[in-house]
Structure formats: structure tokens, C-alpha cells
N, CA, C and O atoms as a GROMACS GRO file, in nm:
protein
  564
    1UNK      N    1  -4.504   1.662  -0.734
    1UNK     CA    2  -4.422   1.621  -0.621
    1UNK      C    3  -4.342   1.742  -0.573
    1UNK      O    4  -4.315   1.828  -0.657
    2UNK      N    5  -4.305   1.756  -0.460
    2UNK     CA    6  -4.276   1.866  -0.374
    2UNK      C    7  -4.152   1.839  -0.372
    2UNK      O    8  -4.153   1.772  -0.268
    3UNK      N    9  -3.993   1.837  -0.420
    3UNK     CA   10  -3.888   1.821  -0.430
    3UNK      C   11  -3.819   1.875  -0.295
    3UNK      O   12  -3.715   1.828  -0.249
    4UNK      N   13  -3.912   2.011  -0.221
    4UNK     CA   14  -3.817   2.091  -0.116
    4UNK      C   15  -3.876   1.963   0.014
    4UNK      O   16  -3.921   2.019   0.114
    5UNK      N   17  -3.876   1.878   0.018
    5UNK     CA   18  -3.940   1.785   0.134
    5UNK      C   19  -3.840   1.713   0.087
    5UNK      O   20  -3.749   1.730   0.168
    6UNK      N   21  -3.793   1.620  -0.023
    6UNK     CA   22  -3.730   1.486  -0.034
    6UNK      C   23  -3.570   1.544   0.020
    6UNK      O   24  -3.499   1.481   0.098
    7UNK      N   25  -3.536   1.671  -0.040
    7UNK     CA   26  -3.398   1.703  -0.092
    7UNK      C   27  -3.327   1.719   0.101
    7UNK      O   28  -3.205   1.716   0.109
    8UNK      N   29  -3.400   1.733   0.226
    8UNK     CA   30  -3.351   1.723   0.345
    8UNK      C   31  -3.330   1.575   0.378
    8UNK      O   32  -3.214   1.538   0.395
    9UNK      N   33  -3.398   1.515   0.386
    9UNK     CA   34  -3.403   1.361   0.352
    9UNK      C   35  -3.312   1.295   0.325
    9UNK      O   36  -3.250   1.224   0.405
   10UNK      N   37  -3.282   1.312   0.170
   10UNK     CA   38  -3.171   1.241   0.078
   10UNK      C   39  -3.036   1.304   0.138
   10UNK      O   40  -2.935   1.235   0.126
   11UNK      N   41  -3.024   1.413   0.194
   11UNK     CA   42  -2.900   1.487   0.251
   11UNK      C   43  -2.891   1.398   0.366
   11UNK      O   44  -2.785   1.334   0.371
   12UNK      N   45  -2.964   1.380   0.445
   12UNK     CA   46  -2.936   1.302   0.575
   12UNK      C   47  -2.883   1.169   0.533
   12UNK      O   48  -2.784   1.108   0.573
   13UNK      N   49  -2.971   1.140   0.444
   13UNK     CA   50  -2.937   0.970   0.390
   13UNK      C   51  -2.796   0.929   0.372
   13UNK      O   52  -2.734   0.835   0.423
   14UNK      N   53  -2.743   1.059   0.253
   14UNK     CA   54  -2.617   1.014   0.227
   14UNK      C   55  -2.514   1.062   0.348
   14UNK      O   56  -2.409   0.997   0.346
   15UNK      N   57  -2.522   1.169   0.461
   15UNK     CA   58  -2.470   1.201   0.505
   15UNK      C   59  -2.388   1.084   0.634
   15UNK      O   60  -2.275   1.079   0.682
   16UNK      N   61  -2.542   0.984   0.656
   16UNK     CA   62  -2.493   0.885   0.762
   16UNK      C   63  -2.394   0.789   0.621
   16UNK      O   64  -2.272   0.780   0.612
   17UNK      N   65  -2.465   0.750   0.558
   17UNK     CA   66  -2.363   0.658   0.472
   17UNK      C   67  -2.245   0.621   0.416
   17UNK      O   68  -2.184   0.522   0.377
   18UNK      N   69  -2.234   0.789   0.432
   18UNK     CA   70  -2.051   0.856   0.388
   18UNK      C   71  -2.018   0.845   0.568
   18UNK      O   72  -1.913   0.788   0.598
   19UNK      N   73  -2.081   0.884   0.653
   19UNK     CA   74  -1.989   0.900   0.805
   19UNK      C   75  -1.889   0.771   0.792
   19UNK      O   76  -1.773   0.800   0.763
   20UNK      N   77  -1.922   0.617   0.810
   20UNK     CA   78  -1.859   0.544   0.834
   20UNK      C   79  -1.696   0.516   0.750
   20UNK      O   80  -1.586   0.487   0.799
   21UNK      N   81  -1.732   0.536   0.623
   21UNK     CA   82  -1.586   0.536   0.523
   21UNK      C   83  -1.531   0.636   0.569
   21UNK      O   84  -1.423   0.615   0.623
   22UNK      N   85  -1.574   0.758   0.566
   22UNK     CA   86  -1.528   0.914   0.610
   22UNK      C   87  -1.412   0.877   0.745
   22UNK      O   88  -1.298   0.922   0.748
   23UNK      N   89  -1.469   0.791   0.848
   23UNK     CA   90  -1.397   0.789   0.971
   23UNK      C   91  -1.341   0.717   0.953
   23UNK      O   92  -1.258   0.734   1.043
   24UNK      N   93  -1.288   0.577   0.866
   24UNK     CA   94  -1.198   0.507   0.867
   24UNK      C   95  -1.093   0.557   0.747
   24UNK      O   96  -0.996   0.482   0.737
   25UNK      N   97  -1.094   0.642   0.675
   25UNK     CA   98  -1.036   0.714   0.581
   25UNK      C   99  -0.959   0.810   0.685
   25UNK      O  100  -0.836   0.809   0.675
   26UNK      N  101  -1.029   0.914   0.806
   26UNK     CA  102  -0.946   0.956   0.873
   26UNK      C  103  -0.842   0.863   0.959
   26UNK      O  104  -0.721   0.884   0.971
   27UNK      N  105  -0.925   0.744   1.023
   27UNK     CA  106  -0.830   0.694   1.091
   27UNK      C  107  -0.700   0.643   1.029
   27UNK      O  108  -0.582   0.637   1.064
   28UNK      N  109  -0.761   0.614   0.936
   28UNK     CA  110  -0.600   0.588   0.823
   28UNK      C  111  -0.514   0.699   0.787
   28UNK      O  112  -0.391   0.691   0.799
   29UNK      N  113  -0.548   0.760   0.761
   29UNK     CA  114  -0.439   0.936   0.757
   29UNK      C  115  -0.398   0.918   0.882
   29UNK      O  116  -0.275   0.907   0.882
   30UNK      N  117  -0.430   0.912   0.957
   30UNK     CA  118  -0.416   0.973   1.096
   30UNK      C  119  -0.269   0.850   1.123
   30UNK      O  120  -0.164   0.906   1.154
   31UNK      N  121  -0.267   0.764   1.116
   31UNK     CA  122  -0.163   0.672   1.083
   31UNK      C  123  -0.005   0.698   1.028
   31UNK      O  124   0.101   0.646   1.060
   32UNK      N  125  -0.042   0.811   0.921
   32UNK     CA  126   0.106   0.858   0.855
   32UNK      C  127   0.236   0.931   0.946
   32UNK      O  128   0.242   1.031   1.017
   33UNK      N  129   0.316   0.846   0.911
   33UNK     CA  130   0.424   0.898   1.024
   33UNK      C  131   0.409   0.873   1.102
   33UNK      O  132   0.524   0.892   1.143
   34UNK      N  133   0.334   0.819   1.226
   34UNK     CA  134   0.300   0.756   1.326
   34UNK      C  135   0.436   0.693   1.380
   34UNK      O  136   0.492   0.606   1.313
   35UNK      N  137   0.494   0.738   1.507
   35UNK     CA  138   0.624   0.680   1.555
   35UNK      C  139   0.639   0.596   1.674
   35UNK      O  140   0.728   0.518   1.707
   36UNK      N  141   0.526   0.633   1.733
   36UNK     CA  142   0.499   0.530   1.871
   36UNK      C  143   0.319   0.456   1.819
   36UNK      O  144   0.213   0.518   1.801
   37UNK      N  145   0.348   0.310   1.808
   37UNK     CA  146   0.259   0.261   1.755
   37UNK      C  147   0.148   0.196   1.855
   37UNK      O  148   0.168   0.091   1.917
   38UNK      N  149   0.053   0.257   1.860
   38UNK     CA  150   0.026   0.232   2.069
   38UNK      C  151  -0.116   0.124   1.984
   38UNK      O  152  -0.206   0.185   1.925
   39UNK      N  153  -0.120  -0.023   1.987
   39UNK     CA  154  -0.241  -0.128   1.933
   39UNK      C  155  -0.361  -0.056   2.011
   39UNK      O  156  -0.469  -0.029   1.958
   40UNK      N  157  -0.335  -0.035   2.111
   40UNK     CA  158  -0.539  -0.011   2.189
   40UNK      C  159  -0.553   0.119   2.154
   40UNK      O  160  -0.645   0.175   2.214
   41UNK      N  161  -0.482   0.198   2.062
   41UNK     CA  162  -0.579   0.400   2.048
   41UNK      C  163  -0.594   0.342   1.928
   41UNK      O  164  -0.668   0.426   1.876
   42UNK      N  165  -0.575   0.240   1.826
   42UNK     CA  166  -0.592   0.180   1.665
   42UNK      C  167  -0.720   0.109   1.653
   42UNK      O  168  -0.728  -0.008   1.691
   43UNK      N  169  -0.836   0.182   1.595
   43UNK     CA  170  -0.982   0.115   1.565
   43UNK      C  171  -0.972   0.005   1.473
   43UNK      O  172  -0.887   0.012   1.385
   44UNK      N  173  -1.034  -0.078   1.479
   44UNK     CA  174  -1.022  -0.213   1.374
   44UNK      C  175  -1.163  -0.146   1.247
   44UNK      O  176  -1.265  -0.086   1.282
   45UNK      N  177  -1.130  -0.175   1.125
   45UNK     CA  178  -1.176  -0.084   1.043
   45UNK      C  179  -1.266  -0.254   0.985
   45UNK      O  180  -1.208  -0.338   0.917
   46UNK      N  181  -1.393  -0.266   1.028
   46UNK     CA  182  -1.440  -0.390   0.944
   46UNK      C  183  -1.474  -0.398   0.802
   46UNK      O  184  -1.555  -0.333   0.736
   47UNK      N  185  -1.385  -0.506   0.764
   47UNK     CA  186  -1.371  -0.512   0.607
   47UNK      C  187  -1.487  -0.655   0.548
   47UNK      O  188  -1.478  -0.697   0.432
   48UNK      N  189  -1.588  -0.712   0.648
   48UNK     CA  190  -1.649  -0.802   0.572
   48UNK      C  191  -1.555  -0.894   0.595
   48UNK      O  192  -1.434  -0.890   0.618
   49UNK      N  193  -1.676  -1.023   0.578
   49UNK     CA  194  -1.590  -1.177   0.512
   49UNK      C  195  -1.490  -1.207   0.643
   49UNK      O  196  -1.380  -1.261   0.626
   50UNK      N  197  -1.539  -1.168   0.778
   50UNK     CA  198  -1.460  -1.230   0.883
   50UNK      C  199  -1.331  -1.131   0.931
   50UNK      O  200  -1.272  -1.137   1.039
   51UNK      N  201  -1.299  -1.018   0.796
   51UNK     CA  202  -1.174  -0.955   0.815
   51UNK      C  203  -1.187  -0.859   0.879
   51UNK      O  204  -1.285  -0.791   0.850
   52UNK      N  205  -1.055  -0.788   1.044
   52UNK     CA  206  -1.046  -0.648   1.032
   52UNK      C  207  -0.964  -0.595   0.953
   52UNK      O  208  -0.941  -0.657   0.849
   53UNK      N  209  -0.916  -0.503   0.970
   53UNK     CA  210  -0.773  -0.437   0.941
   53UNK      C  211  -0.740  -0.281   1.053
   53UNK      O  212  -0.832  -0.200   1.056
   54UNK      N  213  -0.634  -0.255   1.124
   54UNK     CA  214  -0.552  -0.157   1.142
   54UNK      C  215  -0.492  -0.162   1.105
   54UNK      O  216  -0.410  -0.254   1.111
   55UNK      N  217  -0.487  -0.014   1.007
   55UNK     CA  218  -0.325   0.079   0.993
   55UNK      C  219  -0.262   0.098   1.096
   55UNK      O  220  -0.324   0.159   1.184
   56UNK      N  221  -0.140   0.062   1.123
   56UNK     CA  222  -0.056   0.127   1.225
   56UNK      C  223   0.040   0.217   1.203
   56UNK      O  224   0.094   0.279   1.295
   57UNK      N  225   0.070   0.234   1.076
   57UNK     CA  226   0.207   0.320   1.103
   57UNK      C  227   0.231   0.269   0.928
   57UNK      O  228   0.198   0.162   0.878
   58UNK      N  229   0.298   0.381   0.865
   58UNK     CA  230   0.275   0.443   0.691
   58UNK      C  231   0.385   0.575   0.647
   58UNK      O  232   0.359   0.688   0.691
   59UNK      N  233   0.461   0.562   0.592
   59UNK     CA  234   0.517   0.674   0.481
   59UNK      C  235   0.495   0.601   0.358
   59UNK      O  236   0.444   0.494   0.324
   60UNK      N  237   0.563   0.716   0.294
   60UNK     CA  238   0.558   0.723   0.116
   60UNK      C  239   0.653   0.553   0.093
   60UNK      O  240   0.670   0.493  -0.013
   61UNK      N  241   0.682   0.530   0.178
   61UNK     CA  242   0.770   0.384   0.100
   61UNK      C  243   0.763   0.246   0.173
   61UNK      O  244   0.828   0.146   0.141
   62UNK      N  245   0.661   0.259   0.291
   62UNK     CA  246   0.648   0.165   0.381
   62UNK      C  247   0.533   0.149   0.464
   62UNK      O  248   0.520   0.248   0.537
   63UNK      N  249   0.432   0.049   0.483
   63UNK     CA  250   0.340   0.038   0.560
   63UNK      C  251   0.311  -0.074   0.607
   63UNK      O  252   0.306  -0.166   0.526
   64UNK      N  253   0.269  -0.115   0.808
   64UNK     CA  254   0.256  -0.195   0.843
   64UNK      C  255   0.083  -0.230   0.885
   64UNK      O  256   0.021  -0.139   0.941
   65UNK      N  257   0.029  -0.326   0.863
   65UNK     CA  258  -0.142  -0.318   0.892
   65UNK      C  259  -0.083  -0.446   0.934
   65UNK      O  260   0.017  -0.517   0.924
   66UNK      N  261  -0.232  -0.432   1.001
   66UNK     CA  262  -0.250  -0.567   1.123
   66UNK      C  263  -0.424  -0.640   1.086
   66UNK      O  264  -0.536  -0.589   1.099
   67UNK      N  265  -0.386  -0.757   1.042
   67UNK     CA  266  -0.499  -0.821   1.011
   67UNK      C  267  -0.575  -0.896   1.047
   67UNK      O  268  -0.535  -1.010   1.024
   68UNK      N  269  -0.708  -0.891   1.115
   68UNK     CA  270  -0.761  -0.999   1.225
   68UNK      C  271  -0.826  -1.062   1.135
   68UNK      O  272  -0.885  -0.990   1.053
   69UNK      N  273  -0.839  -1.218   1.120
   69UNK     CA  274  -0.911  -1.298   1.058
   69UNK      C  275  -1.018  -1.420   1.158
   69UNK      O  276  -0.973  -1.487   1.251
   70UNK      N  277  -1.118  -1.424   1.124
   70UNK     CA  278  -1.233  -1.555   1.177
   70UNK      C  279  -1.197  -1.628   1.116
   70UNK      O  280  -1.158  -1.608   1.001
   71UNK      N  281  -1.200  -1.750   1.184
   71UNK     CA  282  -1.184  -1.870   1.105
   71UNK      C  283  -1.241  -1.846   1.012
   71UNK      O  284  -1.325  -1.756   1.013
   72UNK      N  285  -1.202  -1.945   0.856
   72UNK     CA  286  -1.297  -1.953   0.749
   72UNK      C  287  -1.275  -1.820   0.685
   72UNK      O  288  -1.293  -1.813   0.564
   73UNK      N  289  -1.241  -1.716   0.747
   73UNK     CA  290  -1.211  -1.601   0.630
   73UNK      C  291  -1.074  -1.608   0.534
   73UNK      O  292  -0.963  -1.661   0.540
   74UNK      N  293  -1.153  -1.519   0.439
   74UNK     CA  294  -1.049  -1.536   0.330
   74UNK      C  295  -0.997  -1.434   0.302
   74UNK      O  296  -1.048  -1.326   0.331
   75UNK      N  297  -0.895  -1.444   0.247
   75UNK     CA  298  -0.797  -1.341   0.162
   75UNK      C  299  -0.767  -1.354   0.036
   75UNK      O  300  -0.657  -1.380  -0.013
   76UNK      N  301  -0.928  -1.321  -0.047
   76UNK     CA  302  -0.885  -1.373  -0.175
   76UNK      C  303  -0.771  -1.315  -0.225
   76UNK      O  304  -0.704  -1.219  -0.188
   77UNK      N  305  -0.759  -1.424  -0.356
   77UNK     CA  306  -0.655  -1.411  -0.427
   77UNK      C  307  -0.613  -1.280  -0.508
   77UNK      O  308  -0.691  -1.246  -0.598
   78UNK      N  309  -0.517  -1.214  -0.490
   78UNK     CA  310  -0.484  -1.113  -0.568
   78UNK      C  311  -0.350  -1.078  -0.579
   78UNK      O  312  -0.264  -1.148  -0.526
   79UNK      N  313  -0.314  -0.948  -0.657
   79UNK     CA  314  -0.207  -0.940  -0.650
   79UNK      C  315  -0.140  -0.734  -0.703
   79UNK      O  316  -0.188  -0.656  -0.785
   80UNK      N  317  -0.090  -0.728  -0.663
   80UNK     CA  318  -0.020  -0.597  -0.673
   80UNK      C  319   0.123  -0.548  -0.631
   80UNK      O  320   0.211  -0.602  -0.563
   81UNK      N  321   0.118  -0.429  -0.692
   81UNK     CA  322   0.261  -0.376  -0.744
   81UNK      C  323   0.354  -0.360  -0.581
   81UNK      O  324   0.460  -0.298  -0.577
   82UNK      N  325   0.306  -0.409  -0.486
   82UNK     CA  326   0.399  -0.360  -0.378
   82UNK      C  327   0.464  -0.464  -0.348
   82UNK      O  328   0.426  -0.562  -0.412
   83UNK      N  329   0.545  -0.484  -0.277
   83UNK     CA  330   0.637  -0.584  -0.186
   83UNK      C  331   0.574  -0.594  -0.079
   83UNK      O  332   0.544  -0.496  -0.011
   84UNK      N  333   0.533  -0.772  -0.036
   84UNK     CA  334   0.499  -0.769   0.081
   84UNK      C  335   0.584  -0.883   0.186
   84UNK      O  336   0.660  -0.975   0.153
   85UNK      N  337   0.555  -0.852   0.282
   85UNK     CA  338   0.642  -0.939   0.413
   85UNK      C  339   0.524  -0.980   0.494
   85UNK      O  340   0.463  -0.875   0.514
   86UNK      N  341   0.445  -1.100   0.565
   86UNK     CA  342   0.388  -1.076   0.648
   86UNK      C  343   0.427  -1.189   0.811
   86UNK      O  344   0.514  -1.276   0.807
   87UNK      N  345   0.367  -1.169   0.902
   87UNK     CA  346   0.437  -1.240   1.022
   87UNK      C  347   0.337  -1.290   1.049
   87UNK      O  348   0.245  -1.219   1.009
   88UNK      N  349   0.290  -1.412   1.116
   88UNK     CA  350   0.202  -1.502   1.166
   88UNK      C  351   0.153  -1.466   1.315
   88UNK      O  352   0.147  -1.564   1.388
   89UNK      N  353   0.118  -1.348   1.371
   89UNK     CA  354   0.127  -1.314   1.506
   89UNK      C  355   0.074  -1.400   1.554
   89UNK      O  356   0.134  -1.430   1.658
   90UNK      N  357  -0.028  -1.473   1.534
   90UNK     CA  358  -0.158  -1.575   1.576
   90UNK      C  359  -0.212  -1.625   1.496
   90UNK      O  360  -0.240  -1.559   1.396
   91UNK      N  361  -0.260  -1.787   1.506
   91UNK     CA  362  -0.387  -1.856   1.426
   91UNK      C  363  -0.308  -1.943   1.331
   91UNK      O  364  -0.187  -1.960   1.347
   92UNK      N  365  -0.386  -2.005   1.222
   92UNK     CA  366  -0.317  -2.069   1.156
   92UNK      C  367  -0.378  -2.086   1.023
   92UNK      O  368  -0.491  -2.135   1.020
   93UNK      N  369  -0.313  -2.050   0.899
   93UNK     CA  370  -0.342  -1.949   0.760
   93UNK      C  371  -0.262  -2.062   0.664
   93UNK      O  372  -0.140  -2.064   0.673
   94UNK      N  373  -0.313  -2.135   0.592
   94UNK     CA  374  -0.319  -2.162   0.477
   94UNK      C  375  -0.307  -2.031   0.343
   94UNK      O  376  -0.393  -1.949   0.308
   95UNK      N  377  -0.172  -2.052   0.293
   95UNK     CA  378  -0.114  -1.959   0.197
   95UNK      C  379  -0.068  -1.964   0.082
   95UNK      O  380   0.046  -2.006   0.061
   96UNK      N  381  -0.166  -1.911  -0.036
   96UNK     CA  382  -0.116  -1.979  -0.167
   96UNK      C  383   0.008  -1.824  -0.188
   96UNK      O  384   0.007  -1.714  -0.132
   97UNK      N  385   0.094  -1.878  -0.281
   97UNK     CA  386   0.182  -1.777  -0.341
   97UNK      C  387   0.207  -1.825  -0.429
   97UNK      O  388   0.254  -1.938  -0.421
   98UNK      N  389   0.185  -1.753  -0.581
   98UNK     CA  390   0.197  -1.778  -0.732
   98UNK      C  391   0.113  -1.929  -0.701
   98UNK      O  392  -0.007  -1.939  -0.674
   99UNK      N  393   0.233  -2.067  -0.718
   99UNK     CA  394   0.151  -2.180  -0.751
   99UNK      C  395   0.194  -2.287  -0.638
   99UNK      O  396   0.197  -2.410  -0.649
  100UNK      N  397   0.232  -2.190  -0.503
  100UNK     CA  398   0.300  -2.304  -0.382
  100UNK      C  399   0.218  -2.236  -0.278
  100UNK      O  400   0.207  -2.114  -0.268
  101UNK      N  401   0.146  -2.347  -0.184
  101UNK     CA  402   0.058  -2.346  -0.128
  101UNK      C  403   0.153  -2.406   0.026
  101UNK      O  404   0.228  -2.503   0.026
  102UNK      N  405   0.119  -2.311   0.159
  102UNK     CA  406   0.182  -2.385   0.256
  102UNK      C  407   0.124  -2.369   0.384
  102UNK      O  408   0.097  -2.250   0.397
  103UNK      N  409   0.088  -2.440   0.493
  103UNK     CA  410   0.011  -2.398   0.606
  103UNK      C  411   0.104  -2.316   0.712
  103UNK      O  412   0.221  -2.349   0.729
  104UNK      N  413   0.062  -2.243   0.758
  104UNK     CA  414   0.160  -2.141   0.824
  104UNK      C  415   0.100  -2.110   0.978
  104UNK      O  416  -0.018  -2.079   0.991
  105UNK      N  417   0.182  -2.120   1.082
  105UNK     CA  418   0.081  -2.128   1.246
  105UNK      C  419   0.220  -1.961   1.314
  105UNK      O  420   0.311  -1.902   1.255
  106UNK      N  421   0.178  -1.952   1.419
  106UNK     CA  422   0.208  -1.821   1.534
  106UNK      C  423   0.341  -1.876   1.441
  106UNK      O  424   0.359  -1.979   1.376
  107UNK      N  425   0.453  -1.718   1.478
  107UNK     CA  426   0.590  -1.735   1.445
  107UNK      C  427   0.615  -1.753   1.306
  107UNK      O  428   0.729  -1.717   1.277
  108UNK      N  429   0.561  -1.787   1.228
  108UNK     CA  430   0.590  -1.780   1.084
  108UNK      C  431   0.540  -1.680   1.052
  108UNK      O  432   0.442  -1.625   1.101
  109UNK      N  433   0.634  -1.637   0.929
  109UNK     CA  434   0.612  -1.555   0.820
  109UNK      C  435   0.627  -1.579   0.692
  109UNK      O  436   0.683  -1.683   0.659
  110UNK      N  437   0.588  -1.502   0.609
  110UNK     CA  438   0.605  -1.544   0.446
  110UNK      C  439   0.653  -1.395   0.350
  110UNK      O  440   0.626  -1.281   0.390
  111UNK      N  441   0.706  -1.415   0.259
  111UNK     CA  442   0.688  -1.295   0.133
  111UNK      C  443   0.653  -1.258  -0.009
  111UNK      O  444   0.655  -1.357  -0.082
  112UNK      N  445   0.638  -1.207  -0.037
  112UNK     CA  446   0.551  -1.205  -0.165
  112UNK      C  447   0.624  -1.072  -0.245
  112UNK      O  448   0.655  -0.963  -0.199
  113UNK      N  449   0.642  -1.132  -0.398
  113UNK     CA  450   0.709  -1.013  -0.492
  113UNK      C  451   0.628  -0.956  -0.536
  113UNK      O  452   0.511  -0.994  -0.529
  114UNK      N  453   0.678  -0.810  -0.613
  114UNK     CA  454   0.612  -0.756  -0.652
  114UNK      C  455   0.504  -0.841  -0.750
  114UNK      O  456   0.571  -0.893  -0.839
  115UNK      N  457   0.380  -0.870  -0.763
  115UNK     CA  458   0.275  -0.862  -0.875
  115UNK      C  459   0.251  -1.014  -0.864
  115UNK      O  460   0.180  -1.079  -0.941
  116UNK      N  461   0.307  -1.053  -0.778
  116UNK     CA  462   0.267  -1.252  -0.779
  116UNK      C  463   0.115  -1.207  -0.709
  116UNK      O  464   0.080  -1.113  -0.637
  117UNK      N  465   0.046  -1.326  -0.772
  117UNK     CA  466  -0.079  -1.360  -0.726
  117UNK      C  467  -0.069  -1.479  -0.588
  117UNK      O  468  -0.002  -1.580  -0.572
  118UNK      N  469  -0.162  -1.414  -0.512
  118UNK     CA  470  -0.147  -1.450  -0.345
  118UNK      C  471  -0.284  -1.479  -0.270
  118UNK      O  472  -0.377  -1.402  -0.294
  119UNK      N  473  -0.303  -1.574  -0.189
  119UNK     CA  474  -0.437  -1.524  -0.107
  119UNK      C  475  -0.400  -1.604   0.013
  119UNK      O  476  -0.289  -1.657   0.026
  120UNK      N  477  -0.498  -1.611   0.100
  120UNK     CA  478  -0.518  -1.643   0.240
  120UNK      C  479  -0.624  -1.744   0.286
  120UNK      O  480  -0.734  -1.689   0.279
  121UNK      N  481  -0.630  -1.830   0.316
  121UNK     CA  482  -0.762  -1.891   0.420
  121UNK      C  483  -0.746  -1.920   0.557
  121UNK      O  484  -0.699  -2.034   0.562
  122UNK      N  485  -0.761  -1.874   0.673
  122UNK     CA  486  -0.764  -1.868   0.792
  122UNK      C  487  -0.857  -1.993   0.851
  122UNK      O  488  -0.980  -1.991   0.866
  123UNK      N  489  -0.757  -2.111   0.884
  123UNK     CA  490  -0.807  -2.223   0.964
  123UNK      C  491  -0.810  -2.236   1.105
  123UNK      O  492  -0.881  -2.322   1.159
  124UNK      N  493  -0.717  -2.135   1.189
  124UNK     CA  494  -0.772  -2.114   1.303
  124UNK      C  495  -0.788  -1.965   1.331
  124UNK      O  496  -0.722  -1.882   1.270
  125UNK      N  497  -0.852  -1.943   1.396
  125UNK     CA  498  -0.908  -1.773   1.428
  125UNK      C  499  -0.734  -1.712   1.455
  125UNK      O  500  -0.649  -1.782   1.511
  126UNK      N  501  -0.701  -1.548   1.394
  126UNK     CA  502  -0.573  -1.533   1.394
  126UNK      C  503  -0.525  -1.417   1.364
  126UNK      O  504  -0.616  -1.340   1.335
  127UNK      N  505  -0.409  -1.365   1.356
  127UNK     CA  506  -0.379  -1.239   1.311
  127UNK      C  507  -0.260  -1.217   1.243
  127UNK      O  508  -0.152  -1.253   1.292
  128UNK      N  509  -0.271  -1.150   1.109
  128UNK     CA  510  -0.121  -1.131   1.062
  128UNK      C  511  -0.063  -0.985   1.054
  128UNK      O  512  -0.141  -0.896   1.021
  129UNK      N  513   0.050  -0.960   1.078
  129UNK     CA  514   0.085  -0.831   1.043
  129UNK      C  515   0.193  -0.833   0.906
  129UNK      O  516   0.281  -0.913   0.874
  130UNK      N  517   0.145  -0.712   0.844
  130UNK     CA  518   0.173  -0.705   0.697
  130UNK      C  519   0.243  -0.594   0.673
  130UNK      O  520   0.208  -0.489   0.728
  131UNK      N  521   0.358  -0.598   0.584
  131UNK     CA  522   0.449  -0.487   0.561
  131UNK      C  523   0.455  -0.501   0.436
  131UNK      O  524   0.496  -0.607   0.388
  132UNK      N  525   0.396  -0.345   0.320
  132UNK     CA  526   0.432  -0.343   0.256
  132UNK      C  527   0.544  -0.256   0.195
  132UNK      O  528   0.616  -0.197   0.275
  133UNK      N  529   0.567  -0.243   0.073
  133UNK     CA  530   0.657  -0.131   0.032
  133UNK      C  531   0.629  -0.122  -0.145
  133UNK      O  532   0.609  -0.222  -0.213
  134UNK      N  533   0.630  -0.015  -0.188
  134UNK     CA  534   0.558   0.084  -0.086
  134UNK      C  535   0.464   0.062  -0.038
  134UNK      O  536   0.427  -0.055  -0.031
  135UNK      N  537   0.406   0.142   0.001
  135UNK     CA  538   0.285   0.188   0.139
  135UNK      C  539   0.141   0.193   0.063
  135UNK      O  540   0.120   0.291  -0.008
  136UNK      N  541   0.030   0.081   0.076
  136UNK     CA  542  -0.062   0.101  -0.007
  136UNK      C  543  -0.149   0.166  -0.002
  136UNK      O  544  -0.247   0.136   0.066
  137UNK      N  545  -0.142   0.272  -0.069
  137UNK     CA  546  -0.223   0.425  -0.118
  137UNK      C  547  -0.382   0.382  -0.129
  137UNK      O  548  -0.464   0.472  -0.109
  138UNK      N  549  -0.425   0.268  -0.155
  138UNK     CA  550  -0.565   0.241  -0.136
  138UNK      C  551  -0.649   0.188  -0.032
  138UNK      O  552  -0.759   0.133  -0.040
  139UNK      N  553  -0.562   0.220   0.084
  139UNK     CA  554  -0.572   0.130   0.154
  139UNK      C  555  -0.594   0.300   0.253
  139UNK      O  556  -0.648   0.279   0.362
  140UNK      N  557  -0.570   0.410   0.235
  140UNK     CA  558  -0.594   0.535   0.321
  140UNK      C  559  -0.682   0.609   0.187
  140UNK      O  560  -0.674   0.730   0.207
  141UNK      N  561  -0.749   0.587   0.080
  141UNK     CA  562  -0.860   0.650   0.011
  141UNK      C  563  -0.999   0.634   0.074
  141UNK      O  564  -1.098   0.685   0.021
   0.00000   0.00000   0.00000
């Protein structure tokens, strides 16, 4: 087998495969410090399972993302070390926190402590915006 034929190939292969993470990894840097938060120059980064997400705006101790949900999408359950706040911009989100469950429509918000287990189900098509603290570092890798 002729290895100098496959090895251009496999370079191209991985090269498109990495583009897409690559550009939403920049668009997320590109986010830090961000002081005028302008929604239409912010790409929606598709996360699967109905979800977008934009970063809008991030330091070392604070970050706000904006979350578009399809009906029927979820936010499984999880949980981590940050503080969160989120606002009901649109739609209407069924919300467990630790072991209290509450339906939530436009104008509401909710919060969540550090390390409680949390998730989401989106019953009408909708959007939340989310503030954490700190600022989640896995979320711009």
C-alpha cells in the first residue's frame, strides 16, 4: 500500500472536521470582554437535541449565553460548580431544580446554586438567557 496517496486525504479529512468546532471555539473567544452586545453579529453555535447557544459577553467571573430551544428539547439534567441565574426571554420550560419541579413562561426567571442538579424541557418553542458565575470555561474550549 502506497501510504504517500492516503496521508493527503486523511489531512483534508480531518481538516474539514476540526473547521466547524475550530469556528465556534473562535466565536466564543471572540466574546471575552465584549461591551456592546450587538444579538445579529452573534452566530448560534448548534448544539444538537433542538438546542442553540450564543455567547454574548464573558470575563474571568461572569458569563451571559443565550439559549434557543425547539419544542421537546432538553436540557438534561446536570450540574456544576458555577452559579446560575436564568430569564425566560420566550417559550415555556418546564424546570427541575434539585427535587422541585416548576413550569416557567416569557418573564420568568429561576436560580440555581452552586452544584444542585438541574435540567430543562422546553414545551413551547423558546429562549433563555443564562448568567453564570463564574464564566464557564467549557463552554469557550
Amino acid at each position: 500500500m502506497n501510504f504517500n496517496k492516503i496521508k493527503p486525504v486523511f489531512c483534508i479529512v480531518l481538516l474539514f472536521a476540526a473547521t466547524p468546532l475550530f469556528a465556534q471555539n473562535q466565536q466564543a473567544k471572540a466574546a471575552n470582554g465584549k461591551q456592546f452586545i450587538v444579538d445579529s453579529e452573534i452566530p448560534w453555535q448548534d448544539l444538537g437535541g433542538g438546542l442553540k447557544r450564543k455567547i454574548m459577553s464573558y470575563d474571568p467571573t461572569m458569563m451571559m449565553v443565550k439559549i434557543d430551544f425547539q419544542k421537546g428539547g432538553i436540557g438534561a439534567p446536570h450540574k456544576h460548580v458555577h452559579t446560575q441565574m436564568s430569564y425566560v426571554e420566550s417559550g415555556v420550560f418546564e424546570l427541575t431544580i434539585g427535587d422541585k419541579k416548576q413550569t416557567l413562561k416569557k418573564g420568568d426567571g429561576y436560580y440555581i446554586p452552586s452544584n444542585i442538579m438541574h435540567g430543562a424541557v422546553c414545551l413551547e418553542a423558546g429562549v433563555l438567557i443564562d448568567m453564570f458565575t463564574p464564566m464557564r470555561e467549557d463552554f469557550v474550549k
